[in-house]
C-alpha positions in Angstrom: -44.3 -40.0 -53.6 -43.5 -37.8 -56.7 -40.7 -36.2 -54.3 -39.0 -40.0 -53.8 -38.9 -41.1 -57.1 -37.4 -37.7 -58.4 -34.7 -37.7 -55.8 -34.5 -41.5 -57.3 -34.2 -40.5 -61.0 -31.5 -37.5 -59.7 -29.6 -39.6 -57.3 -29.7 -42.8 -60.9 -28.3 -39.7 -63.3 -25.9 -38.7 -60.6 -24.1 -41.9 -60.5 -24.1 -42.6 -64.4 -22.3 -39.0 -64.9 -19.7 -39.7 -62.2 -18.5 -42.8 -62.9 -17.2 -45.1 -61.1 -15.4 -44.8 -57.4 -11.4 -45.4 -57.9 -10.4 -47.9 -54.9 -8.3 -45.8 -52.3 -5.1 -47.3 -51.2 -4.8 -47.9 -47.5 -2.2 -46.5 -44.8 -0.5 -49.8 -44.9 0.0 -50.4 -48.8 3.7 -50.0 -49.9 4.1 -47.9 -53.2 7.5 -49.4 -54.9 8.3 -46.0 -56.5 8.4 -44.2 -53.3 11.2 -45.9 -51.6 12.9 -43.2 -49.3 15.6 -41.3 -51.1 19.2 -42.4 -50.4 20.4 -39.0 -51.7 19.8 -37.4 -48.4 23.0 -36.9 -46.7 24.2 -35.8 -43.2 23.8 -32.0 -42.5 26.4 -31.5 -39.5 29.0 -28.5 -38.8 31.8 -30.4 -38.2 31.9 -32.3 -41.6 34.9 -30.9 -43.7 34.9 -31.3 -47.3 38.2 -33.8 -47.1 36.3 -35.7 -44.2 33.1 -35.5 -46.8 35.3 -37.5 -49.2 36.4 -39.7 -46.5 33.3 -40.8 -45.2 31.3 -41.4 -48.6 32.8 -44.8 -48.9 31.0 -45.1 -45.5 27.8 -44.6 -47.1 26.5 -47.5 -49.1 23.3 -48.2 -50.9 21.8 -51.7 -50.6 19.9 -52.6 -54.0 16.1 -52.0 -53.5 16.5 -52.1 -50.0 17.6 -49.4 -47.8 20.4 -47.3 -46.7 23.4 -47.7 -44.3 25.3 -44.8 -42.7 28.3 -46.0 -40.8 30.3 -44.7 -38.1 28.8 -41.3 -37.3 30.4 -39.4 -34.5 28.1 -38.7 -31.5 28.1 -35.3 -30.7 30.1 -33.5 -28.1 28.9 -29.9 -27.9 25.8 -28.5 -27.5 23.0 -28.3 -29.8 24.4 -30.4 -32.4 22.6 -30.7 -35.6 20.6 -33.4 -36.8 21.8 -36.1 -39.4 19.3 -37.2 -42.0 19.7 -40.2 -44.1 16.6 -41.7 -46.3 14.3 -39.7 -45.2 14.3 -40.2 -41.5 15.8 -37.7 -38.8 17.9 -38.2 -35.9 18.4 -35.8 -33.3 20.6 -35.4 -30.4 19.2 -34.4 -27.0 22.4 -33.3 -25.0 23.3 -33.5 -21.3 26.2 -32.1 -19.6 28.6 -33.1 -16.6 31.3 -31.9 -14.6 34.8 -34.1 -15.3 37.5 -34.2 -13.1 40.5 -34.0 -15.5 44.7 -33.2 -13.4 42.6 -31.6 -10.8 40.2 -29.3 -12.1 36.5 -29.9 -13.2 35.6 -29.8 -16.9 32.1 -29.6 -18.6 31.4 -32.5 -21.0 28.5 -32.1 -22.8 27.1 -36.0 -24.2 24.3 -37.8 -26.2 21.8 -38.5 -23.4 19.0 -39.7 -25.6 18.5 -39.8 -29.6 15.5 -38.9 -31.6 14.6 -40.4 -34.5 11.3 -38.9 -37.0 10.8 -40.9 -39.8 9.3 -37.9 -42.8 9.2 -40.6 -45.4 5.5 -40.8 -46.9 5.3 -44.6 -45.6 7.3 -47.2 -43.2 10.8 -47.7 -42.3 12.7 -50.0 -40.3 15.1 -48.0 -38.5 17.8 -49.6 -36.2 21.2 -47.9 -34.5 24.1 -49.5 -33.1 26.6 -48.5 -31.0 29.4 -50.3 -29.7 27.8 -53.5 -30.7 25.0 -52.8 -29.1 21.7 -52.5 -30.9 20.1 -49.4 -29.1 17.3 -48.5 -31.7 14.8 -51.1 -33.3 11.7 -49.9 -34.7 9.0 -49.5 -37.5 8.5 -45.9 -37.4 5.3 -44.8 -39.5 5.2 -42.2 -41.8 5.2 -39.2 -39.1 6.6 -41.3 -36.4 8.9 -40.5 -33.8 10.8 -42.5 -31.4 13.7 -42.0 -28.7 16.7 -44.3 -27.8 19.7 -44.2 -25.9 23.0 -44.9 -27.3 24.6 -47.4 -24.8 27.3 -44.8 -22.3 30.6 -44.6 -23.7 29.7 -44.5 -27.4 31.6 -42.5 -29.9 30.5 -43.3 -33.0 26.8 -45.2 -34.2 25.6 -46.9 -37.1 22.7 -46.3 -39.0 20.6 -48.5 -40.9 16.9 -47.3 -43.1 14.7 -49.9 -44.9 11.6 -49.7 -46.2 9.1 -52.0 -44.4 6.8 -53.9 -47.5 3.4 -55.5 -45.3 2.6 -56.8 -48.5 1.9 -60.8 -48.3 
């Protein structure tokens, strides 16, 4: 009995010296200062500094909302590198065929599927067109990764990266 009221008594001092317990924030609550940074650009090879200059008028910020990237070139050669706007990741898984082109057979090398990895710390809406097609349409979670296939034929896609608010 003396043993249950002293681990009483400890447990009654334990809490008054802690304090109280600071509410955690769930997965699924939207922090308005961490919007996914718009500064992120593309990292490819074939990007010039003239066509650099060219193609930042592509890039335009929406207020509070999200980023668009437009008219990025699918990839022709192998192992392309990724493009990264707002956080999120897309990656080119290549494929190769034989063309016929004035009688002899040519390797093309194409976009067979995309990647896309969101590495934001919370949601995005992510969607990619090509052609006007509307290929990729998700909510990717923070970590998540998703696959679409730009419609055959493509050359160029745009890119679009919101933040998702499930606030009500």
């Amino acid at each position: 009995m003396r043993l249950l009221t002293a681990l009483g008594f400890a447990c009654g001092a334990l809490a008054v010296a802690t304090g109280p317990v600071q509410s955690s924030k769930d997965s699924l609550t939207v922090d308005g200062e961490r919007l996914p940074d718009p500064k992120n650009g593309v990292a490819t090879h074939e990007i010039s500094h003239q066509d650099e200059e060219l193609s930042s008028s592509n890039l335009k910020k929406l207020v509070g909302r999200g980023s668009v990237l437009n008219d990025i070139q699918l990839p022709r050669r192998p192992n392309p590198e990724p493009v990264i706007l707002a956080g999120v990741t897309v990656s080119f898984i290549m494929a190769s065929r034989y063309v016929r082109v004035q009688g002899t057979n040519l390797l093309q090398y194409y976009v067979k599927n995309m990647s896309f990895h969101n590495q934001n710390a919370q949601r995005v809406a992510v969607e990619a067109i090509a052609s006007g097609v509307n290929f990729f349409s998700y909510h990717l979670s923070d970590g998540g990764i998703r696959a679409g296939k730009p419609p055959d034929g493509a050359e160029t896609f745009k890119l679009i990266v919101e933040p998702v608010n499930n606030e009500l």
